[in-house]
C-alpha positions as CSV (number, residue, x, y, z in Angstrom):
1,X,-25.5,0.1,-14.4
2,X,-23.6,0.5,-11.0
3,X,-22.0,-2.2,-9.0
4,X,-20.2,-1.8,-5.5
5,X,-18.3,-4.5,-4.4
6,X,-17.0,-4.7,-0.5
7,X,-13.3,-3.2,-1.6
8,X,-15.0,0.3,-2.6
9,X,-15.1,-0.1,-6.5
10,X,-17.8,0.4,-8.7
11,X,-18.4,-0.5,-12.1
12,X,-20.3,1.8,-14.9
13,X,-20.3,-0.5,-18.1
14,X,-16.9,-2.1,-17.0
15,X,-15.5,0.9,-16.7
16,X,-13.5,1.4,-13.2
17,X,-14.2,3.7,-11.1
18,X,-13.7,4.6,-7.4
19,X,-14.9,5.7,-3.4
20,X,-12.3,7.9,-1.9
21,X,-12.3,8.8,1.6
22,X,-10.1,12.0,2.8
23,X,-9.6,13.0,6.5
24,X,-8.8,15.9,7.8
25,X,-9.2,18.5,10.5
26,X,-9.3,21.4,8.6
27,X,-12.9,22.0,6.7
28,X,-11.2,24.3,3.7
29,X,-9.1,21.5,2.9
30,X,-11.7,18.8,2.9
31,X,-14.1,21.1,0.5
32,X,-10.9,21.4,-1.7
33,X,-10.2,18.1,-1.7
34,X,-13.2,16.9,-2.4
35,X,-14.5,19.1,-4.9
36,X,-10.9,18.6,-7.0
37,X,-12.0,14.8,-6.2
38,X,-15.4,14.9,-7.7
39,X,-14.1,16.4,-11.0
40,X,-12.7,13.6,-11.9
41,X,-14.4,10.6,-14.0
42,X,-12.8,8.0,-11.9
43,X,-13.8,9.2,-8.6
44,X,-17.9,7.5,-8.2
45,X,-18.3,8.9,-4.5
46,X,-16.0,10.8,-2.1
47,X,-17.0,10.7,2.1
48,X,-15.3,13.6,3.8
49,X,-14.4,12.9,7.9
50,X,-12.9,15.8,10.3
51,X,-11.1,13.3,12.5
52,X,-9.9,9.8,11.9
53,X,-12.5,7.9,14.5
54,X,-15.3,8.2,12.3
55,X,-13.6,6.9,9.4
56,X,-12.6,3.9,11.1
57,X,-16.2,3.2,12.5
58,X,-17.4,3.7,9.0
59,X,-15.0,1.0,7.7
60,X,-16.1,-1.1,10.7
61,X,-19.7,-0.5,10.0
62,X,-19.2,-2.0,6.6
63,X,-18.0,0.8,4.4
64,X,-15.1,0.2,2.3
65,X,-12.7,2.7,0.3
66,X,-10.2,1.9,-2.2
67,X,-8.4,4.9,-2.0
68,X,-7.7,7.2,1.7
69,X,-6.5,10.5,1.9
70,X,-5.4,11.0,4.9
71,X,-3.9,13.7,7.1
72,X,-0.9,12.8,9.2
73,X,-1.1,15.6,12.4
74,X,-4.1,16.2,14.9
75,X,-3.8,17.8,17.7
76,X,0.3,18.1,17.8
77,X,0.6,14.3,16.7
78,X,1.0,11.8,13.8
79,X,-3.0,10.4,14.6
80,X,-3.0,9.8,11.2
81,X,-0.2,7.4,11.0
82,X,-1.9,5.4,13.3
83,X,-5.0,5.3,11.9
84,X,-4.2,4.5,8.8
85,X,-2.3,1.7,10.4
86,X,-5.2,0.1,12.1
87,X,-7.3,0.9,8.3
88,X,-4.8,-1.7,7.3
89,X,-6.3,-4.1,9.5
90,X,-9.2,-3.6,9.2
91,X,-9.0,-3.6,4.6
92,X,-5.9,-4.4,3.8
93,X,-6.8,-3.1,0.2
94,X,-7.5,0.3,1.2
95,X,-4.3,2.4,-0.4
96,X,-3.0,5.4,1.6
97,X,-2.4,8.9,0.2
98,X,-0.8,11.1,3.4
99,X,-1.4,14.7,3.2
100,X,0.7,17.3,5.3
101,X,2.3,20.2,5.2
102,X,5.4,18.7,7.6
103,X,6.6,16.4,5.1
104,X,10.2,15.5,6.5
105,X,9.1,15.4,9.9
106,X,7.4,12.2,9.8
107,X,9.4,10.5,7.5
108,X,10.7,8.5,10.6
109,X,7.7,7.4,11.3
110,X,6.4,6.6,8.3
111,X,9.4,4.0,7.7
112,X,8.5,2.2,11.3
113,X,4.7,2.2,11.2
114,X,3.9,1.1,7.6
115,X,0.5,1.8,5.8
116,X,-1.0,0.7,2.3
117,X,1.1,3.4,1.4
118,X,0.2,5.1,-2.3
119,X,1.6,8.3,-2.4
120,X,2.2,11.7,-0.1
121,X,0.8,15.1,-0.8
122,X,2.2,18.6,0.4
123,X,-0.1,21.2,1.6
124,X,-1.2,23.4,0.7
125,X,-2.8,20.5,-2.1
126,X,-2.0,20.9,-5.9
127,X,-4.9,19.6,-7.7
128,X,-2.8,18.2,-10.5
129,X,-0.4,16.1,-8.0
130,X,-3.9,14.8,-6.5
131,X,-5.0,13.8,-9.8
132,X,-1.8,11.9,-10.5
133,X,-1.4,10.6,-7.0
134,X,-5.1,9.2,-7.2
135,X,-4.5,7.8,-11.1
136,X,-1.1,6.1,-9.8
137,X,-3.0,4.5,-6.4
138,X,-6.0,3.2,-9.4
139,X,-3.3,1.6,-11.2
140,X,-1.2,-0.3,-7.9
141,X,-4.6,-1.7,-7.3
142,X,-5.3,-3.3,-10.3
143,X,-2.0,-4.9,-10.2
144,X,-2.5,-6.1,-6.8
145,X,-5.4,-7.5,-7.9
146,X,-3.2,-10.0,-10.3
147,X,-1.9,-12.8,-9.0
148,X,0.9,-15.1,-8.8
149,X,-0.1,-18.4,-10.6
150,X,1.6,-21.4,-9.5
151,X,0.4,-25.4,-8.5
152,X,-0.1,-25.8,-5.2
153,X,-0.8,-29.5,-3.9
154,X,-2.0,-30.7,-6.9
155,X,-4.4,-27.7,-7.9
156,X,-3.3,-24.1,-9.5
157,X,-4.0,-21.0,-7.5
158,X,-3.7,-17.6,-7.9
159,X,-2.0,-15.8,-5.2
160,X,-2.7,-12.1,-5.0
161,X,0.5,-9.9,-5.2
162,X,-0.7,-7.9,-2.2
163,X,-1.4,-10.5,0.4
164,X,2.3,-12.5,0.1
165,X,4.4,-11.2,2.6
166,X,7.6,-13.1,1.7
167,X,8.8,-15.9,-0.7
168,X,10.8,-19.1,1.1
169,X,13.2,-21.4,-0.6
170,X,14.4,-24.6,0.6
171,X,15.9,-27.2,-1.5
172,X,13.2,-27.6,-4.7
173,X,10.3,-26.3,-2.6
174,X,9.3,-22.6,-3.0
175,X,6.5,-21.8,0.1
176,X,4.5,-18.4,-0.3
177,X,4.1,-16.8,3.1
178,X,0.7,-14.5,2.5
179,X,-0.8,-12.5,5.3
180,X,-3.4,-15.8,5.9
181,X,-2.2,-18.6,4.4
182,X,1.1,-20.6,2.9
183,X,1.3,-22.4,-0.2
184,X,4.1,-24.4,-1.7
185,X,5.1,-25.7,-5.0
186,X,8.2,-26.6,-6.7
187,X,10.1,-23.8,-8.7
188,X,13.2,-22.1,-8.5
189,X,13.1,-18.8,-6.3
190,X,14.7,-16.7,-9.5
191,X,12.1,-18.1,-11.9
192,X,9.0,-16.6,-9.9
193,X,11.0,-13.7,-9.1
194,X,10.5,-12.7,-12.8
195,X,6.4,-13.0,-12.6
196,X,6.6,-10.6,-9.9
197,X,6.2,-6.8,-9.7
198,X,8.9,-4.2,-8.7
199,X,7.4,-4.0,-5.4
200,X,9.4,-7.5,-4.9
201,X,13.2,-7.6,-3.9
202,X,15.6,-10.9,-3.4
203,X,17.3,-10.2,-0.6
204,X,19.0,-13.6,0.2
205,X,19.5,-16.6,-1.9
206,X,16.3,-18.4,0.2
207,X,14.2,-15.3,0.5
208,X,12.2,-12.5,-1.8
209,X,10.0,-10.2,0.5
210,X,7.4,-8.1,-0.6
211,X,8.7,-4.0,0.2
212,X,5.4,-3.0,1.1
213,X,5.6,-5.3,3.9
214,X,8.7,-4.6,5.5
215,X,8.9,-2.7,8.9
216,X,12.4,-2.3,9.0
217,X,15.9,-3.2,8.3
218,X,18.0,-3.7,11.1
219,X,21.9,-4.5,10.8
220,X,21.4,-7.6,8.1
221,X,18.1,-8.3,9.0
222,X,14.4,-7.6,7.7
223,X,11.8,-7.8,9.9
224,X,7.9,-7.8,8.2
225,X,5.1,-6.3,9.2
226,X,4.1,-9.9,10.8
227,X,7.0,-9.9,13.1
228,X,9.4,-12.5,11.1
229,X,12.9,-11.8,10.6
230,X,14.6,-12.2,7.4
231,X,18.5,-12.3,6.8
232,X,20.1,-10.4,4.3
233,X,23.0,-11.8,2.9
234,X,26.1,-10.2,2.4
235,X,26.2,-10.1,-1.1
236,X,22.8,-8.8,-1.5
237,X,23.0,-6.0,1.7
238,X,23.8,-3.2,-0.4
239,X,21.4,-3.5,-3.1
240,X,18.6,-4.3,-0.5
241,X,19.2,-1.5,1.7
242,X,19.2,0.9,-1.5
243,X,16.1,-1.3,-3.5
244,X,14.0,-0.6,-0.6
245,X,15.1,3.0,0.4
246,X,14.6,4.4,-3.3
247,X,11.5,2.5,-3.2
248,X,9.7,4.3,-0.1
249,X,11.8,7.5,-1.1
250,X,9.7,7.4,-4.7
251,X,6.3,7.0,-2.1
252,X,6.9,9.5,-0.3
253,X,8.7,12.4,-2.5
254,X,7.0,11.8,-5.7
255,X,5.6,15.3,-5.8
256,X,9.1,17.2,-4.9
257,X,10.5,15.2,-8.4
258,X,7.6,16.9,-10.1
259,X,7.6,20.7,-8.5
């Protein structure tokens, strides 16, 4: 049987499967991409859009996509960028796989307005990079989906990977700044460091912050995607500057490692 929850997966006899969105301007590309798409076992349903507007009001009509494809320039500009910013808003599951054939030239951008960010793609589109690209954005899902457990006021929880924005440390009290809601328990900051992913970087003695949600680094500073500043100390500026540039680098040029 089928099952299609609100975050765009489905479910054939357990087995996971997916709904892929791709936008683009350029009809050949979206029957290329979606015909490559719908080869592959994985893929349940793929919606083709010729401009980012409609996918948005699709997603705000109720529709939801775990994976978007997503061209970076209409018209002369990086459109895409900013849509798939405001698809962060609006499902903050939604990962994003940027296609263009301007790589380097948005790069930039890119850094300063962050997405769910999955992957980048070259055009004209290899089919076997797609595959991989879509495989790899499957499996940071399912880790998102697992949590970090810790007691919280008396009760357990399970905090999802990809809603914490930053870890806090001050004296014996650990608090878990997620995109909605804090919780605090008592740990050490290096202990929970070790339950969680890569995607996680100490960057001061008091602070651990999720890369995915950084904006920027500025000077010794890291300011998140919800505006908060966090220091870097001086100890740990080198290794965070290079953690988190390797770390969007391996996003974003993935498919030059592989050519």
């Amino acid at each position: 049987y089928y099952s299609l929850d609100r975050r765009g997966r489905t479910g054939l006899q357990g087995e996971m499967c997916m709904r892929i969105a791709v936008c683009d301007d350029e009809p050949l590309v979206l029957e290329y991409v979606k015909r490559a798409l719908d080869r592959l076992p994985e893929v349940d349903d793929c919606q083709v859009f010729s401009e980012p507007g409609g996918l948005l009001d699709a997603v705000r009509d109720g529709q939801r996509f775990g994976i978007v494809i997503m061209d970076i320039e209409w018209n002369g500009k990086e459109a895409g960028i900013t849509a798939a910013e405001q698809l962060g808003r609006l499902d903050a599951e939604a990962r994003i796989i940027y296609m263009t054939g301007y790589t380097r030239q948005y790069v930039q951008q890119i850094f300063l307005r962050p997405a769910n960010l999955s992957g980048f793609l070259m055009k004209p589109v290899d089919e076997a990079l797609l595959r991989e690209h879509v495989h790899k954005a499957m499996e940071e899902q399912e880790t998102a989906r697992k949590g970090l457990l810790v007691k919280s006021k008396s009760t357990m929880v399970t905090i999802r990977f990809d809603s914490i924005l930053y870890l806090e440390s001050a004296g014996h009290v650990v608090t878990i700044h997620t995109q909605t809601e804090n919780h605090s328990c008592y740990d050490r900051l290096e202990k929970l460091l070790e339950r969680l992913p890569e995607s996680f970087l100490q960057c001061h003695k008091s602070y651990i912050v999720n890369l995915n949600e950084i904006q920027r680094i500025e000077g010794n500073r890291i300011l998140m995607t919800n505006g908060t500043e966090i220091p870097i100390s001086k100890s740990r500026y080198g290794d965070t500057r290079s953690r988190y540039f390797r770390y969007m680098e391996g996003l974003l040029f993935s498919e030059g490692k592989k050519s």
